[in-house]
N, C-alpha and C positions, 0 to 999 in steps of 0.2 A: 569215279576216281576211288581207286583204293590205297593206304598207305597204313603202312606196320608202325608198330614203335615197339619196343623192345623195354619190357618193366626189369626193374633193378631189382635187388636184395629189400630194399627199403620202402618197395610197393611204387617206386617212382618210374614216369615216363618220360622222354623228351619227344614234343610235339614236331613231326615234320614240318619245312618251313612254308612247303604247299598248305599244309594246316593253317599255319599261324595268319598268314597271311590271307586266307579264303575268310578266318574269323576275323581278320584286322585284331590282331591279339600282336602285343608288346611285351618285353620284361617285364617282370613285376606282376602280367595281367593277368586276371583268376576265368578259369573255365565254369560252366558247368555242367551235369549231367542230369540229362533228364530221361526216367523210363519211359518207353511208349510198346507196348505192345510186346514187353519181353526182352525189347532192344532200347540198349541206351546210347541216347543222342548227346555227343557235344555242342553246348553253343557259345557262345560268348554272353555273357548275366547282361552287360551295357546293353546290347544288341535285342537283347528278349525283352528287357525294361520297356524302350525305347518303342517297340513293335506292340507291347501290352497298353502301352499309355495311347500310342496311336490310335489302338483298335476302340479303346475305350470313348475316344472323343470321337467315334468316326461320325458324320453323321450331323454333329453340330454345329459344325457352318452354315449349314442350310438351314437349322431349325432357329440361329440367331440370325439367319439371314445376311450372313457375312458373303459380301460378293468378292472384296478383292482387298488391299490389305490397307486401302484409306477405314474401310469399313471396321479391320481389326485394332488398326491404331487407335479409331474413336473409342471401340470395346473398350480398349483398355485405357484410357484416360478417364474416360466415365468412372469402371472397376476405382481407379486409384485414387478419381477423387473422392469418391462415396467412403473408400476405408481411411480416406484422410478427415473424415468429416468427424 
């Protein structure tokens, strides 16, 4: 898919709503831009957060041995009560 936007006097764009919508982006909501290779990528900051944090924990369910989410409820009671101690 490709789509234009047309910048202003004032360096400003407005996002096609095929855009907005592909980023799940609202009023208000802030993009970013990221270099790769010369080319720069829009994404949505939430969206890249979200996929960074994923990536980070990938892996540790199975290294706490978490099978299903009686498993993560106990994790986290355990967690809360230790820091309540």
């Amino acid at each position: 898919m490709m789509e234009l936007a047309k910048i202003t006097s004032k360096g400003q764009i407005t996002l096609p709503i095929a855009i907005r919508r592909a980023l799940s982006l609202n009023d208000g909501g802030k993009v970013a831009f990221i270099e790769k290779d010369g080319q720069y990528i829009l994404v949505n900051p939430a969206k890249l957060a979200f996929e960074d944090v994923r990536s980070a924990f990938e892996g540790e369910a199975e290294r706490l041995e978490l099978k299903d989410m009686d498993d993560v409820t106990a994790l986290i009671k355990s967690v809360r009560s230790e820091r309540d101690k």
